[in-house]
Backbone bond lengths (Angstrom), bond angles and torsions (degrees), N, CA, C in turn:
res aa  C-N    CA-C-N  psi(-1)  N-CA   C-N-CA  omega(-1)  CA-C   N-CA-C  phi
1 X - - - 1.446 - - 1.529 109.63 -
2 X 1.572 122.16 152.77 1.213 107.72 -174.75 0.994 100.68 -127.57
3 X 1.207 133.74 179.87 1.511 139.56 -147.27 1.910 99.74 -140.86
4 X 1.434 125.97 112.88 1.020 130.57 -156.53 1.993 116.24 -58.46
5 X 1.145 89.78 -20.84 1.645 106.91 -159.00 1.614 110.16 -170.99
6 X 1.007 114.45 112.61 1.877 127.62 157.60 1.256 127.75 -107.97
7 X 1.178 134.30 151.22 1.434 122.53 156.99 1.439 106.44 -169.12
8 X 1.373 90.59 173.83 1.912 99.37 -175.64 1.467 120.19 -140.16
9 X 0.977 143.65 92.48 1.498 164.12 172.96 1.893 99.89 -47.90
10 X 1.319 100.31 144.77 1.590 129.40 -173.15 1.027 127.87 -145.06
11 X 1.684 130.54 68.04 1.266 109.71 -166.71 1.300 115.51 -55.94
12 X 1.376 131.07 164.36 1.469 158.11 166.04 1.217 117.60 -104.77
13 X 1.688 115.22 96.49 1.215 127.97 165.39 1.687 116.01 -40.56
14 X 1.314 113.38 160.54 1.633 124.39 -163.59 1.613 99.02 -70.08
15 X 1.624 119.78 -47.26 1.223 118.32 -179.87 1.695 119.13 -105.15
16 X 0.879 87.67 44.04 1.967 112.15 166.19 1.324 120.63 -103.19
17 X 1.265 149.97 90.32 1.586 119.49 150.49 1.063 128.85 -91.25
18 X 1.144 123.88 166.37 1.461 132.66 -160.67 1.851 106.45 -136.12
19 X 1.467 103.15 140.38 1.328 85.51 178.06 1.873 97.99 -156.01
20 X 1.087 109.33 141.11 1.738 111.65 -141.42 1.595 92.67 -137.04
21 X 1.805 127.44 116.17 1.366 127.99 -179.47 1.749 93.78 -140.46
22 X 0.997 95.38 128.58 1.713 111.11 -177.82 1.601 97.85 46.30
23 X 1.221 100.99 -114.19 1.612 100.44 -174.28 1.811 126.59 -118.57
24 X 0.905 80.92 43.07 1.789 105.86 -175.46 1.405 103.75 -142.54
25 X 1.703 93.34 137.01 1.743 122.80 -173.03 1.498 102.31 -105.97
26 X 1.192 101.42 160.61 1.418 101.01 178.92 1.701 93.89 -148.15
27 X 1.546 126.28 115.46 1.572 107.11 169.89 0.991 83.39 -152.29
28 X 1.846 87.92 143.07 1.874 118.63 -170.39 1.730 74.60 -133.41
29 X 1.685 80.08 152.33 1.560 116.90 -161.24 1.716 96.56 -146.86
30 X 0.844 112.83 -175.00 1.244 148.05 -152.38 1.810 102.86 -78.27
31 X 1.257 104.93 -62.27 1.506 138.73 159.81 1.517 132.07 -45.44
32 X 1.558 90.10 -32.99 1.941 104.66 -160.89 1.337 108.65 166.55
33 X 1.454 105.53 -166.45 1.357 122.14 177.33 1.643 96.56 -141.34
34 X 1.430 104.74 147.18 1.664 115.80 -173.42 2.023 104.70 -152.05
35 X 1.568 103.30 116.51 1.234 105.94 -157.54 1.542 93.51 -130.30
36 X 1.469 111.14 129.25 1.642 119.74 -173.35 1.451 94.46 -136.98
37 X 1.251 106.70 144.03 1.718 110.20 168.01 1.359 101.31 -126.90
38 X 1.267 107.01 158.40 2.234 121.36 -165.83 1.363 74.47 -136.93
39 X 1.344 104.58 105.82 1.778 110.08 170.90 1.987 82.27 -115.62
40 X 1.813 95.02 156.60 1.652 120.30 -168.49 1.392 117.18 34.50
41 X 1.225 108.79 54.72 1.786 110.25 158.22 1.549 110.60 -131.88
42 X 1.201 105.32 129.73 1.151 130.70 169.41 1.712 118.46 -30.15
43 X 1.495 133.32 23.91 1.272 118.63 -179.11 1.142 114.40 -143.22
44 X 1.288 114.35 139.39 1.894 122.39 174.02 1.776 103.25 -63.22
45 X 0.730 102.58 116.50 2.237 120.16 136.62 0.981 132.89 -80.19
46 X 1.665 134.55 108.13 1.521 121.02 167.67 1.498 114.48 -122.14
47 X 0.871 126.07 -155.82 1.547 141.84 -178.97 1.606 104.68 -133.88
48 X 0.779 104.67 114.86 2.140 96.69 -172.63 1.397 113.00 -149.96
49 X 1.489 119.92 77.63 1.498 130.23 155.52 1.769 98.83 89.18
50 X 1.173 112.53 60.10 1.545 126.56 179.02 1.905 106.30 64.54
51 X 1.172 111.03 30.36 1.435 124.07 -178.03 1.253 127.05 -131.27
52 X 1.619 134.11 87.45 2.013 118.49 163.34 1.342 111.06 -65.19
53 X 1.372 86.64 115.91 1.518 112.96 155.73 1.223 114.84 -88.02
54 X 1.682 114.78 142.79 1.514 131.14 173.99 1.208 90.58 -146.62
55 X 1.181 109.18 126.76 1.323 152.16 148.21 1.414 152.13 -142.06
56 X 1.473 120.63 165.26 1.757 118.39 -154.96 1.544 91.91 -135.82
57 X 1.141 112.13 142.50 1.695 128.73 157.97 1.628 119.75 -99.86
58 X 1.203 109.99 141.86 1.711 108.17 -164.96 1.230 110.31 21.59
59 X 1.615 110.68 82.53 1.326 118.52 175.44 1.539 109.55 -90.54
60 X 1.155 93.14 160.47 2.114 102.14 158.55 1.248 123.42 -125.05
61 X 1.393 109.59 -170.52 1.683 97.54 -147.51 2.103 100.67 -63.64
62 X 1.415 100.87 -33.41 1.497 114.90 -176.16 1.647 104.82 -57.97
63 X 1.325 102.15 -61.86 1.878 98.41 175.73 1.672 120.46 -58.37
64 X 1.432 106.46 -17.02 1.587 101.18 167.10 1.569 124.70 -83.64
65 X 1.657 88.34 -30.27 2.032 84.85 161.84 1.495 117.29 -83.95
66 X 1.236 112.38 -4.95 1.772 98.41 161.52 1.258 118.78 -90.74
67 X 1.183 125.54 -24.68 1.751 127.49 175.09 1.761 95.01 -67.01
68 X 1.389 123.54 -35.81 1.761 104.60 178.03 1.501 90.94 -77.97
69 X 1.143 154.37 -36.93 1.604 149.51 -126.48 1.772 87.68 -87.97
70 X 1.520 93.47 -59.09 1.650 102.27 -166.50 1.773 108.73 -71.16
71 X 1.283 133.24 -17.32 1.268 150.47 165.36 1.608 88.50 -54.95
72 X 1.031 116.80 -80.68 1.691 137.06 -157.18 1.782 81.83 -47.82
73 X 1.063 116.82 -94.83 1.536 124.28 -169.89 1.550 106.97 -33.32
74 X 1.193 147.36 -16.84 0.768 143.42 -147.62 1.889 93.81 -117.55
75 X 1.147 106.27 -48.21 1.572 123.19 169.56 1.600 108.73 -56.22
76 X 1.438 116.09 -48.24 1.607 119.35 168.91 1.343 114.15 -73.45
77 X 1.142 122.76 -6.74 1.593 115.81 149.61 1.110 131.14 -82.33
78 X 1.291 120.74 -32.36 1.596 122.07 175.01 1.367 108.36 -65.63
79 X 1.358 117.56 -51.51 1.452 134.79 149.87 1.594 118.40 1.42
80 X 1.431 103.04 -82.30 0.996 103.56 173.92 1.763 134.64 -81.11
81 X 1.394 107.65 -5.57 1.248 101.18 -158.10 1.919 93.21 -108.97
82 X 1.589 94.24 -1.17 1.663 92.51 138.02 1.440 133.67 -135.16
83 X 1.084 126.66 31.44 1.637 142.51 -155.65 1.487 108.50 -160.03
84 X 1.251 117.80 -40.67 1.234 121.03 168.21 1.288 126.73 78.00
85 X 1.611 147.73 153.85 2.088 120.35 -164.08 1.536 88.56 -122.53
86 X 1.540 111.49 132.97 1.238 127.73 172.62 2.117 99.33 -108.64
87 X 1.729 114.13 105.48 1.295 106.20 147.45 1.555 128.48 -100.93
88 X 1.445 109.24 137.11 1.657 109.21 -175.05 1.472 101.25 -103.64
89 X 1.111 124.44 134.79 1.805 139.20 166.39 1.425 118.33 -110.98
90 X 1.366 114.37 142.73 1.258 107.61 -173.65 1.155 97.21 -119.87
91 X 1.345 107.95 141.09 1.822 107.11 169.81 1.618 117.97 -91.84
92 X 0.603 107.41 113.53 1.653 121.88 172.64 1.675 128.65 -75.55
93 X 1.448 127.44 102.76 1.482 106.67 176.73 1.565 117.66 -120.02
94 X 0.932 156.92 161.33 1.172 123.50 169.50 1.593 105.84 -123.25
95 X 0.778 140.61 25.60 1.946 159.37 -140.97 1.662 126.91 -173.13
96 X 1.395 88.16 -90.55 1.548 135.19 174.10 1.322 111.69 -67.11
97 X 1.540 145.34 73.56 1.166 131.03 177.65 1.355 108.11 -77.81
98 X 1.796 98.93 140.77 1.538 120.43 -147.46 1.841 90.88 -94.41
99 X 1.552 125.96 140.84 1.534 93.32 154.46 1.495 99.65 -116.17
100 X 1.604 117.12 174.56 1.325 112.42 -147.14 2.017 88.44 -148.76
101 X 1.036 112.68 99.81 1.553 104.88 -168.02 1.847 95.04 -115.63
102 X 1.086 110.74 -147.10 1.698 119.75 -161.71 1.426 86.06 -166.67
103 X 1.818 136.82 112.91 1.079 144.37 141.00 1.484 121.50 -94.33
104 X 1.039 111.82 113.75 1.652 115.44 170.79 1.484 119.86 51.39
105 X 0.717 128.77 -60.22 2.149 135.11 177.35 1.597 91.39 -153.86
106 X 0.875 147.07 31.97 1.409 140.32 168.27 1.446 134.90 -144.43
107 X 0.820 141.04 116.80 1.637 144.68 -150.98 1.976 93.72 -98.67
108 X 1.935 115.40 111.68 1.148 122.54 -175.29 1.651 97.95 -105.59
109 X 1.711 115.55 132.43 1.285 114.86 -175.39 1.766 79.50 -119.36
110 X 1.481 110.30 144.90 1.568 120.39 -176.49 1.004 108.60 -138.05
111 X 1.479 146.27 140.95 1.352 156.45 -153.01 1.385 132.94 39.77
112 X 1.167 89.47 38.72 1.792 108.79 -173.76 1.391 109.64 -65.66
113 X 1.598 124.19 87.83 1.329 129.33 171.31 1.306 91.58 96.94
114 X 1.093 151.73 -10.77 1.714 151.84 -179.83 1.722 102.76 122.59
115 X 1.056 109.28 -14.47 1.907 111.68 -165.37 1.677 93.11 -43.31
116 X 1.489 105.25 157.97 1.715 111.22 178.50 1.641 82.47 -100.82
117 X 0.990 144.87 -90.73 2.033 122.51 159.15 1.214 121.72 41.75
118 X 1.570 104.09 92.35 1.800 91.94 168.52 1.923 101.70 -91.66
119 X 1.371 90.96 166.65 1.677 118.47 -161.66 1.897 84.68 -113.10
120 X 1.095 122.01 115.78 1.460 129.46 160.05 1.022 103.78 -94.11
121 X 1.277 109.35 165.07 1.686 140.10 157.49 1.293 128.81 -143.74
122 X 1.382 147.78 105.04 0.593 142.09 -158.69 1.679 117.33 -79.49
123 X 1.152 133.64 112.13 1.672 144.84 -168.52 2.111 99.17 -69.58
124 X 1.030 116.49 126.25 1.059 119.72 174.14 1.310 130.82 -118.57
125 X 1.106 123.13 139.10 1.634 129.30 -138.17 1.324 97.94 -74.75
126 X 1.774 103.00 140.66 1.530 140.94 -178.78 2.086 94.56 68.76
127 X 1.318 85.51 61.84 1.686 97.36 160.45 1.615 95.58 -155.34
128 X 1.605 105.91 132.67 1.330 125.45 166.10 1.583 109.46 -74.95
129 X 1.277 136.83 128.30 1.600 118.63 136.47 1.206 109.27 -144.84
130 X 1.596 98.90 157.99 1.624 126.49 -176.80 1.299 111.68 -132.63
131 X 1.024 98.79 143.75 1.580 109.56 168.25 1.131 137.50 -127.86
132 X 1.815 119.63 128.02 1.322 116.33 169.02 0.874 153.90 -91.26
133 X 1.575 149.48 -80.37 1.221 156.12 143.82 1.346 114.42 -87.11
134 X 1.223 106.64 -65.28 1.620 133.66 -174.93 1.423 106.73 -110.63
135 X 1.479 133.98 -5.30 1.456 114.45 -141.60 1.858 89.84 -151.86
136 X 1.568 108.63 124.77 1.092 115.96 155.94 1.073 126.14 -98.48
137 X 1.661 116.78 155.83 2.034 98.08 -169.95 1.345 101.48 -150.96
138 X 0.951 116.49 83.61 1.763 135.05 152.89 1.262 130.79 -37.12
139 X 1.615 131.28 106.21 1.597 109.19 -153.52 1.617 70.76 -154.51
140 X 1.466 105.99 136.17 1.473 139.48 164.46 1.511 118.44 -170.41
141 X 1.803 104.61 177.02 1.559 104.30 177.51 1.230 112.70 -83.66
142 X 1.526 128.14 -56.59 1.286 143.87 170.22 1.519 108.24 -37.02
143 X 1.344 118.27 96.17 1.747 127.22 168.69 1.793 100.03 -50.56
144 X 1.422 92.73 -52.45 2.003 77.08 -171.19 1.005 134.77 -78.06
145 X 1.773 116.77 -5.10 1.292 118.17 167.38 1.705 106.16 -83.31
146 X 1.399 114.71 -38.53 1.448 114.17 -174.45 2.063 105.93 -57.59
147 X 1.319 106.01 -63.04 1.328 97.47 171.08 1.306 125.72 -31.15
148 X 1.437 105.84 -58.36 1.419 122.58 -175.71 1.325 104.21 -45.72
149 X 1.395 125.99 -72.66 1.356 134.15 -170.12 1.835 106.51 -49.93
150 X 1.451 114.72 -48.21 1.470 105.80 177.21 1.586 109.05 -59.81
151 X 1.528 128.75 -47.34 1.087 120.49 174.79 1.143 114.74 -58.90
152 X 1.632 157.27 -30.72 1.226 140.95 154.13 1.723 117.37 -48.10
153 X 0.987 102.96 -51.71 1.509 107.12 177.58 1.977 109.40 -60.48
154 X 1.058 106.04 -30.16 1.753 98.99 170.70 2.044 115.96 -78.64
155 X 1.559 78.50 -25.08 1.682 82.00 -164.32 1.519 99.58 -82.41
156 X 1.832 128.06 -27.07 1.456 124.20 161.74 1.758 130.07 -49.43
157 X 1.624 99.41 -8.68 1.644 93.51 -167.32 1.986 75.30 -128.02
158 X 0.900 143.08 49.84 1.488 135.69 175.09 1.724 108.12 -115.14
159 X 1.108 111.35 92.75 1.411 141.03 149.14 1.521 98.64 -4.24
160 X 1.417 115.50 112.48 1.850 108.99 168.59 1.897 93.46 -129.89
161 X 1.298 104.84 170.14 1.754 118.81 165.90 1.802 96.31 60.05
162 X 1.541 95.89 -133.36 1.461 108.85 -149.55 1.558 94.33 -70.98
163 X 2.073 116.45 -22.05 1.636 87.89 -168.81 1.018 126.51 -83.56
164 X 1.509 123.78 16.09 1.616 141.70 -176.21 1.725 84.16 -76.14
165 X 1.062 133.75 -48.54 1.387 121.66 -160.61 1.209 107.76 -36.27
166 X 1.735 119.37 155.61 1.088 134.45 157.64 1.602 120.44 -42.08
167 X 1.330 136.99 156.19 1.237 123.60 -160.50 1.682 97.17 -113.80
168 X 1.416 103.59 -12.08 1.128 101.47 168.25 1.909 127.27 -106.65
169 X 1.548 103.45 18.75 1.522 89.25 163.47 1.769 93.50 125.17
170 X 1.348 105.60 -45.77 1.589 104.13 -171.70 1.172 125.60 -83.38
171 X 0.864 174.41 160.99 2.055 175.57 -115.47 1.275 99.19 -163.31
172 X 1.132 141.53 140.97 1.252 146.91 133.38 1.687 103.37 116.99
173 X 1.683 110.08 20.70 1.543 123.02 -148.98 1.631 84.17 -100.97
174 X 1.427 145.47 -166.02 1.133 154.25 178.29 1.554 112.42 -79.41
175 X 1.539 98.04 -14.04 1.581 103.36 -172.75 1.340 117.50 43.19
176 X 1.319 93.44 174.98 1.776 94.27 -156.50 2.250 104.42 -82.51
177 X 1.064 95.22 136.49 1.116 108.11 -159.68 2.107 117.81 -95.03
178 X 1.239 103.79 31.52 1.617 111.09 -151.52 1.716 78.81 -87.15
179 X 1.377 111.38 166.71 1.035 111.31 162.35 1.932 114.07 146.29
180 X 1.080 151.10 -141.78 1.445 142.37 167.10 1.618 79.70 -152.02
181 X 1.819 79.15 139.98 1.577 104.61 156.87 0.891 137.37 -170.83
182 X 1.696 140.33 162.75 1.437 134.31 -124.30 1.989 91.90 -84.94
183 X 0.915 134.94 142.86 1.306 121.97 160.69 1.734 107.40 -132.38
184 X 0.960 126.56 -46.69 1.996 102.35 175.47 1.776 90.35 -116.79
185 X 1.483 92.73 159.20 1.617 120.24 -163.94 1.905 81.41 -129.77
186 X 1.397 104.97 103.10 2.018 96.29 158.28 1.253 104.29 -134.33
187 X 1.568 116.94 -138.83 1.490 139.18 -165.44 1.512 80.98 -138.21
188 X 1.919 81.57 148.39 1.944 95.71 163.41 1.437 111.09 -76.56
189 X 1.360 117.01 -38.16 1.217 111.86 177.93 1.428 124.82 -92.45
């Protein structure tokens, strides 16, 4: 069944612009500039009196979850490109203290569980991080690269096969739990 008409409204902050050609956005903020294109989907974009509009004509149920999808993404850009995404990670050891430094474009985790093995990551451009004792801190405009990058960094210290086992002997126990992970999601500002 199709649905005659959808759409989704965005206000546009005072120091936002927005600027919208076929199917690519372009909005610079305060912070930066952050540019995504939605090439072959079915929906109009405009700019209309301090407002993006997204909307679909004889939509279906699939074209109505992309008019919210592309709304949403479109909202996490303004987001950031004046507010900006702060993720915090905590490193966790319970043994083995891990150290966790920042070389050149790459994030080096060292003694992960005792391994002589360093764990890289590679840092990807227009992402800040620092590190402290306990605490990694990920700060950029782009939500999906910042996520992204914390989720690589959780998924490098993630326990697979026999080292999930319990540490004390039993299977199915909490297993040993060392590792970094995301714990608050905010804004820099």
């Amino acid at each position: 069944m199709r649905i005659p008409y959808i759409r989704e409204i965005i206000e546009i902050p005072s120091e936002v612009k927005v600027e919208i050609t076929d199917h690519r956005i372009i909005i610079k903020g305060p912070l930066g500039t952050l540019e995504k294109e939605f090439k072959n989907i079915p929906i109009v974009m405009h700019v209309q009196d301090g407002q993006v509009i997204v909307e679909s004509y004889l939509a279906r149920r699939r074209d109505k979850a992309l008019v919210r999808t592309i709304a949403s993404h479109i909202r996490n850009m303004i987001l950031g490109t004046t507010r900006g995404w702060r993720y915090r990670l905590k490193i966790i050891y319970s043994h083995f203290p891990m150290n966790v430094k920042v070389e050149e474009d790459t994030l080096v985790i060292e003694n992960f569980l005792g391994r002589k093995s360093k764990i890289t990551v590679p840092i990807p451009r227009g992402v800040k991080v620092s590190v402290t004792k306990d605490d990694i801190i990920i700060e950029g405009i782009d939500k999906e690269i910042v996520s992204q990058f914390a989720a690589n960094i959780e998924q490098a210290t993630t326990l697979r096969g026999k080292e999930r086992i319990c540490p004390h002997g039993r299977e199915g126990g909490p297993g040993v739990l060392d590792g970094i992970y995301v714990y608050v999601t905010e804004h820099m500002r």
